[in-house]
N, C-alpha and C positions, 0 to 999 in steps of 0.2 A: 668631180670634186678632187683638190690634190691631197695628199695625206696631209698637211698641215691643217687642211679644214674638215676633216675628218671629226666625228663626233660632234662637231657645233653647230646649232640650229643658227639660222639666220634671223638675225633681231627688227624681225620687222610683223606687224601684224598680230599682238599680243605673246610674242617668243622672246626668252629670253638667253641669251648665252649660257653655258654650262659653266663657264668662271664665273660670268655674274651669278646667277645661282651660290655656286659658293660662297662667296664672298658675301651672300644673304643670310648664307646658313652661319658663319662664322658669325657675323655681327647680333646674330640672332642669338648663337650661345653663351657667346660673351655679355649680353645683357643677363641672360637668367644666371649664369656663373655669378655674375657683379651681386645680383640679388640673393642670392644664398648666403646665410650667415655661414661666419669663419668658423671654423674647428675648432672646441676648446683646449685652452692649453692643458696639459694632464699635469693633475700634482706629482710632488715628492713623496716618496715615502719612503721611509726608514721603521724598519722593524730593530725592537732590541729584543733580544732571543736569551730565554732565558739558560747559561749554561753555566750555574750554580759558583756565580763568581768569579768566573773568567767573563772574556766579554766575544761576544756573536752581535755584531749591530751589519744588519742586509742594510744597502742603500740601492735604490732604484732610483734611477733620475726619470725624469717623463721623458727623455727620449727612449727610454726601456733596456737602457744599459743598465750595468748594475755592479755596484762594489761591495764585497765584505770584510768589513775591520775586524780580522782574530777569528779563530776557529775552534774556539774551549781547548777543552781538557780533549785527552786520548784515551783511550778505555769506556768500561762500564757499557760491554756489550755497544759500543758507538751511539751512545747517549744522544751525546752533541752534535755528531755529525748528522741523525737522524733527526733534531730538531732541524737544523739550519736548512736543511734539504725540504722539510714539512712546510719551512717559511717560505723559502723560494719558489716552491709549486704554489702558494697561497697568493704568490706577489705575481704568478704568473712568467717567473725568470725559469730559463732552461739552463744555465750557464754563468758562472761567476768570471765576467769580463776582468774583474782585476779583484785579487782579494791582496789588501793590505794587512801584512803582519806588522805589528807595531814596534813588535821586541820580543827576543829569544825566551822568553819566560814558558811554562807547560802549559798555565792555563788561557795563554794568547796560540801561540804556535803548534803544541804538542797537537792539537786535533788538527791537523792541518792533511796528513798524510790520506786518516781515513776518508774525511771532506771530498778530495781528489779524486779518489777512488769511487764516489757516490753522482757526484755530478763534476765536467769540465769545468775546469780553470783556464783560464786563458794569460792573463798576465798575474805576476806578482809582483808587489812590492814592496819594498823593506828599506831600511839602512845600512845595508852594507852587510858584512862577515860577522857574526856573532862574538862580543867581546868576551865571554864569561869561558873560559875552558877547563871547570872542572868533571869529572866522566857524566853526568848529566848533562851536561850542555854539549857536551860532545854530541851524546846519542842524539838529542836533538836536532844539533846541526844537521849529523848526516842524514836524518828522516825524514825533516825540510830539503836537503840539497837533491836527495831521492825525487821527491814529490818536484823540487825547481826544473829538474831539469824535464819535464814532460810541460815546461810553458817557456813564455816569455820574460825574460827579466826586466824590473825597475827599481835602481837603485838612487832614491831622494834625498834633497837635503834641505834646507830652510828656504825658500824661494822658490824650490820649485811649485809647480802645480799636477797634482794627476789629472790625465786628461780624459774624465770621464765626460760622453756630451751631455747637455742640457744643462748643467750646474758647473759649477766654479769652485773648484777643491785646492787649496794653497798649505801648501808644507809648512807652519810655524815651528815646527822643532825636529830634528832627525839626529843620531847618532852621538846626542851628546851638543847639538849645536842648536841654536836659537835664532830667530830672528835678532837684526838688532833694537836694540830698545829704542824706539822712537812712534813721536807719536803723542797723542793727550797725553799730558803729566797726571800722573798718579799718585794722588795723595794716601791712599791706603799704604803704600810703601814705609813712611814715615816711621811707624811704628812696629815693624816687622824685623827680628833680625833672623839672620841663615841659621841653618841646622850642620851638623856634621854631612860634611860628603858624601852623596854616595856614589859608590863604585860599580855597583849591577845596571844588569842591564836596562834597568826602570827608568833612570834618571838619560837611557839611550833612547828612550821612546819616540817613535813615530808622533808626531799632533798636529791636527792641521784643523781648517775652519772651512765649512761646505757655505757655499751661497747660492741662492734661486732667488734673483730678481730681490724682493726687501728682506725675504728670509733668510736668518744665518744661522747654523749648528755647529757648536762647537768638540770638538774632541783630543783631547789630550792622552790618552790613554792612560799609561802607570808611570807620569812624568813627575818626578818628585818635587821636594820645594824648592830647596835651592836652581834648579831649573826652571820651574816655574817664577822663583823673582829675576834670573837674568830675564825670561821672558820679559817681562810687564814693569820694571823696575829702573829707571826711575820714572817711563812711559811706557804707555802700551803702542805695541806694531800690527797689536791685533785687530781692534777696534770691538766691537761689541757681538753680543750672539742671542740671540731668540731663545734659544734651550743650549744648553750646560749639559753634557756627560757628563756628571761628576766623577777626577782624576780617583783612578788606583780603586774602585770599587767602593770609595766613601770610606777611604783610609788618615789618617791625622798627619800623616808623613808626608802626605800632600793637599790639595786644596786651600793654599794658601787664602787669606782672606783677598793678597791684592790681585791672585788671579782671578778669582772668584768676582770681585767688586770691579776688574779691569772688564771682564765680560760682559757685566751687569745682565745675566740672562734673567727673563719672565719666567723662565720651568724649566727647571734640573732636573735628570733620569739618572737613578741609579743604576748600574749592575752587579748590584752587591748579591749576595750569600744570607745563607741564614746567620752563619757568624763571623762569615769574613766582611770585611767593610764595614761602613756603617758607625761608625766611630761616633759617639757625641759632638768633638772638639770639630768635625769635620762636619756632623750634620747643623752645629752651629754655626760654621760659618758661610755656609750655603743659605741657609733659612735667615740670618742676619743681612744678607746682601740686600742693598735696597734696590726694590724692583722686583723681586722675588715673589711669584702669586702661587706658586705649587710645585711639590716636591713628587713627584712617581717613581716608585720602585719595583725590581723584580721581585726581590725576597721581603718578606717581614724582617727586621732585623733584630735578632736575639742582643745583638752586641749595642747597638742602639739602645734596646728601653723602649717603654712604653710610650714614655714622653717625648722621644725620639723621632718616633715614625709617622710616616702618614696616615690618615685617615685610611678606611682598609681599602675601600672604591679606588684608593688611588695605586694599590701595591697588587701587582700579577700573582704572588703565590705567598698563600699563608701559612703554611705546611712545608715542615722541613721536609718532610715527603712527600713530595709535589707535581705535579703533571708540565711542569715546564709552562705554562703560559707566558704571554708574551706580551709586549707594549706595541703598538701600532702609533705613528706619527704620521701626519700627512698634513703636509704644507701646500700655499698656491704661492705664486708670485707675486702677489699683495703683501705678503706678510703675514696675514692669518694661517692660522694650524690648526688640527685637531688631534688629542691624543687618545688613544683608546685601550680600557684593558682589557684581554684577550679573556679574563678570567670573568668575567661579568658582564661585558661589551659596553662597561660603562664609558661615556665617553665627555670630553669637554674641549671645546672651543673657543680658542682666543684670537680675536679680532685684530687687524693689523692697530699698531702704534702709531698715532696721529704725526704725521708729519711737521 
């Protein structure tokens, strides 16, 4: 036998080759492969973290990346850093792949340093150099640039996209700049006029709109008004959103009606405070939006009223002394969601929107 025929039985007399073989066994498992169902696709989930009015919102895409918008406050024994760490081990993340600061402000950025210190970061993103330079925004800068330079940098601006995988995350405002207004005409506009200027860093905010397949969530962070009607004004570029952050913690100073009604979201999340946020004039024009089927919140809101707030099933922490509970979101790529609160594991369910 010469080594080329070496190993091969001769195909005669019920033998069959060692490649035919194979090529038996291939065809073989390729049939049972064919026949096993596909892997489900894993939802979204977005936690919003209660950190007493600042904002902590974890996003996990189902490819198991993960981004978090804002890092609270600094202090109080690391409060916040210690929540967002509690959320991450809950969500099953080791590591914050990109955490986006939205704007120099304390109760976005200031918890940024200790965060760092508790679990890796990987990327950061922001808008640029900090425009505000009075000795607080200093110390800030340089305890953000401490903490920047142990990652990688991402500095955005209206178009672009973060490139978290599984979802689709598009910039609509950075540093003072906007998409441009195009797009459905908006008649909310009509009746709307500007406010005074403003000059801080709020109206510099990071906002961008996440998508998964028909789900959209929106987030503007502490974008003021006159920035939110260049957004949406005298069209929207945004298009529409399933859930509403509502801007600046459910402050009056923003929340315009036309971005609010440009969005047209099913269910706005607060991450208001027991007295920050929450404003009437804001929580009416969220609850006025038509389309609107429920309001959730982290805090009760004292500044709100009675008349103000939601039902209590729907608000994470009643008590201005509070154990930090949290909101649970989780979407599919249909469009349906489920919101949960962490504080009674009450949850509720909305179907996707008929085509």
């Amino acid at each position: 036998m010469t080594p080329a025929e070496e190993g091969v039985l001769p195909a005669v007399a019920g033998y069959v080759t060692i490649s035919a073989m194979v090529r038996i066994a291939i065809s073989f498992l390729a049939l049972v492969l064919a026949a096993l169902p596909l892997p489900a696709v894993k939802s979204l989930q977005i936690y919003f973290i209660d950190v007493e009015g600042g904002q902590a919102t974890l996003i996990v895409s189902p490819s198991g990346e993960s981004m978090l918008v804002d890092a609270g406050w600094p202090g109080n024994n690391g409060r916040d850093s210690d929540r967002i760490v509690a959320a991450a081990r809950l969500a099953g993340v080791r590591q914050i792949d990109y955490l986006l600061v939205t704007h120099y402000h304390l109760d976005h950025v200031g918890g940024v340093p200790e965060l760092a210190a508790k679990i890796p970061v990987i990327h950061y993103v922001d808008h640029g150099p900090n425009t505000e330079t009075n000795p607080g925004a200093q110390i800030l800068s340089a305890a953000y640039g401490q903490a920047l330079s142990k990652g990688q940098r991402i500095v955005v601006k209206p178009g672009d996209k973060i490139p978290l995988k599984g979802v689709e995350i598009d910039v609509v405002a950075a540093g003072g700049e906007t998409l441009r207004s195009a797009g459905t005409p908006n008649p909310a506009c009509a009746t709307v006029a500007s406010k005074q200027a403003d000059t801080t860093e709020n109206a510099r905010s990071v906002g961008f709109i996440l998508r998964f397949g028909k789900f959209g969530f929106a987030d503007l962070a502490d974008l003021t008004w006159n920035k939110e009607l260049a957004l949406v004004c005298p069209s929207n570029p945004m298009g529409t959103a399933d859930v509403y952050l509502i801007t600046h913690h459910g402050m009056d100073i923003s929340n315009s009606p036309p971005v609010v009604r440009a969005l047209h979201p099913r269910v706005a999340i607060a991450n208001n405070g027991v007295k920050k946020g929450g404003s009437p004039a804001a929580w009416q024009a969220v609850r006025g939006s038509p389309g609107i089927e429920d309001v959730w919140q982290l805090h009760y809101s004292e500044t709100g009223g009675k008349e103000n707030n939601s039902p209590e099933r729907f608000i994470a922490n009643l008590e201005a002394a509070c154990q930090g509970h949290w909101l649970k979101l989780a979407a599919e790529p249909n469009g349906a969601f489920t919101v949960t609160n962490g504080r009674n594991n009450f949850s509720k369910t909305y179907q996707p929107k008929a085509d």
